[in-house]
MDAnalysis code that builds the backbone (N, CA, C; Angstrom):
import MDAnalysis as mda
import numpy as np

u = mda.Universe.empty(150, n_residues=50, atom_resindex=np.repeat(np.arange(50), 3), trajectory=True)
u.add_TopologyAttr("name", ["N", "CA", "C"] * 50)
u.add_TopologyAttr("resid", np.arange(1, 51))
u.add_TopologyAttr("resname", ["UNK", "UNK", "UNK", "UNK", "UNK", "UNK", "UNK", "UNK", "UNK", "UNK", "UNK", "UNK", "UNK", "UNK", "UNK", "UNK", "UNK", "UNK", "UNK", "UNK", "UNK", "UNK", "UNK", "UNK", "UNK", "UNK", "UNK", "UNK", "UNK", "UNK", "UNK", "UNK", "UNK", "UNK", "UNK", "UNK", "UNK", "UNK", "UNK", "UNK", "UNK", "UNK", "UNK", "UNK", "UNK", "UNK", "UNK", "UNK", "UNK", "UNK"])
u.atoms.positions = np.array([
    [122.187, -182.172, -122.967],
    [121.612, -181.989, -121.647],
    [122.706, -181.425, -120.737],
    [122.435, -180.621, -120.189],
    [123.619, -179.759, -118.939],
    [123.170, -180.383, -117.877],
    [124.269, -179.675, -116.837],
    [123.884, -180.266, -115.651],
    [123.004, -180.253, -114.530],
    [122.636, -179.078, -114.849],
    [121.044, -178.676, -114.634],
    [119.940, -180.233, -114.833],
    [119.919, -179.516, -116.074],
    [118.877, -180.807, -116.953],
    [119.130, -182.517, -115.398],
    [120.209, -182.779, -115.809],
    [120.576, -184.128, -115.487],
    [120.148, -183.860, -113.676],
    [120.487, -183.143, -113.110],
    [120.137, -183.223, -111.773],
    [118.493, -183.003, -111.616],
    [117.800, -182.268, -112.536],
    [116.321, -182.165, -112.499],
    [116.200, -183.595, -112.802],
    [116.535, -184.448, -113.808],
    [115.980, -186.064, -113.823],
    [116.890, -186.705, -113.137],
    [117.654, -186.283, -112.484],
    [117.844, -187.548, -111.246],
    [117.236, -187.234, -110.325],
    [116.549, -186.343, -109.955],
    [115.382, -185.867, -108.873],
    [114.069, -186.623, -109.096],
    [113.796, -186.482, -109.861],
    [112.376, -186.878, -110.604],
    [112.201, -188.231, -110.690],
    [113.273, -189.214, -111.285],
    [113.944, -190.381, -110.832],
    [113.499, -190.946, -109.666],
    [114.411, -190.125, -109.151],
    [114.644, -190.474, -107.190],
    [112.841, -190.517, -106.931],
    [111.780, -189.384, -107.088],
    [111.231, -189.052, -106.592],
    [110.004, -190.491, -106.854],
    [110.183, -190.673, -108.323],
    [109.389, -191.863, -109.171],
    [109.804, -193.327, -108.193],
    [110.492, -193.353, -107.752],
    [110.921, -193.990, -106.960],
    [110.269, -194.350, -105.636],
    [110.532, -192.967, -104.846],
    [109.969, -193.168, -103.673],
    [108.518, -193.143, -103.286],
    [107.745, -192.638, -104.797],
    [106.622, -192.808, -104.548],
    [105.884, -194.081, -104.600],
    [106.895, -194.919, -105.221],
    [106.305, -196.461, -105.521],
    [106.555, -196.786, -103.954],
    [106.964, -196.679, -103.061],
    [107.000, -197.242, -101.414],
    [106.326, -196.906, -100.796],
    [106.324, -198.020, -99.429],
    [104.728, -197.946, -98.662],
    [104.983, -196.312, -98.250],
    [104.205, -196.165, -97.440],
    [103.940, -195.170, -96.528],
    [105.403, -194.614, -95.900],
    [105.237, -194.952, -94.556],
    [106.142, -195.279, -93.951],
    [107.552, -194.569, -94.288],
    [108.170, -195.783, -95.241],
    [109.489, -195.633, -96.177],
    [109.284, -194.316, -96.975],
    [108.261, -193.873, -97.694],
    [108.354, -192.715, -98.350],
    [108.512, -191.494, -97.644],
    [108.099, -191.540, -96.293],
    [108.361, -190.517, -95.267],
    [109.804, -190.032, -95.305],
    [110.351, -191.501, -94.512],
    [111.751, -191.194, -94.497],
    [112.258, -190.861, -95.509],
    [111.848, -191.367, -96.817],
    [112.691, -190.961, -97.955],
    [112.622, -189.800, -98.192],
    [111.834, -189.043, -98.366],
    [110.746, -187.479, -98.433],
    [112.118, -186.526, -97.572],
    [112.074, -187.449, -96.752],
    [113.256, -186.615, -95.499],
    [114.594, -186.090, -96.181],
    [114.945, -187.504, -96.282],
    [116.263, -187.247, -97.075],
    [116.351, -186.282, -97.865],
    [115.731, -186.638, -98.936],
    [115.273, -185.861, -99.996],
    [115.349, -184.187, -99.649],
    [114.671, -183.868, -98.482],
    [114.426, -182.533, -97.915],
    [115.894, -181.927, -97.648],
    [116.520, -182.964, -96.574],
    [117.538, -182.912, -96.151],
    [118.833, -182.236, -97.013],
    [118.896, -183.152, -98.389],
    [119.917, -183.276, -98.980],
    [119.535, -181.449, -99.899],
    [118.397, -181.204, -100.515],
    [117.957, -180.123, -100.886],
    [118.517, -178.936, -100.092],
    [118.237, -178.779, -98.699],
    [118.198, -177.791, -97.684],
    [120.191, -177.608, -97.324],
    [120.752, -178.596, -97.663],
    [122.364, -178.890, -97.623],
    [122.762, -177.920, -99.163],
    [121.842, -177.484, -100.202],
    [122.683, -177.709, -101.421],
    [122.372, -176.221, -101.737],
    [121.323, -175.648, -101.270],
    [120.157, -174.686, -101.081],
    [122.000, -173.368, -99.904],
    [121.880, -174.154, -98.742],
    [122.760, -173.381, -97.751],
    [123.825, -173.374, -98.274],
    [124.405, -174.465, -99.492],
    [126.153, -174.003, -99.955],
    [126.299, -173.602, -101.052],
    [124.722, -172.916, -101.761],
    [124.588, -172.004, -102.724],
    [125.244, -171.282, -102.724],
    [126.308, -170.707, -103.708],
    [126.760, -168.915, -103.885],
    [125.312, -168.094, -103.578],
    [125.677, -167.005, -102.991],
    [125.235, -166.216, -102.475],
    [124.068, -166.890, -101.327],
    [124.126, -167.228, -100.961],
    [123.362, -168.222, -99.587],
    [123.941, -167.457, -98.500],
    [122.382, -167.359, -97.731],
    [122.734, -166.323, -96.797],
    [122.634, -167.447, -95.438],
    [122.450, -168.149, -95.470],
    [122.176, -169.267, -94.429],
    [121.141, -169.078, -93.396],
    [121.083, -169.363, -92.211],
    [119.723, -169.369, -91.299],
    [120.344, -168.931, -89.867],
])
């Protein structure tokens, strides 16, 4: 498994996760989640930013 692989199932993980929580909590989590994506997305090579 590369590291690819391993970050797609720690996503999926994470995600199995937050779907087991109320409402609410899955929001915020959803956020993060967005958050941390949109951080990894902008310090891509070749990322042109916003």
């Amino acid at each position: 498994m590369d590291e690819s692989d391993e970050r797609r199932a720690d996503l999926v993980s994470r995600l199995e996760v937050i779907e087991a929580q109320a409402l609410a909590t899955r929001a915020q989590a959803y956020e993060g989640v967005h958050d941390e994506l949109a951080r990894r997305l902008e310090a891509a090579p070749g990322s042109t930013g916003r």
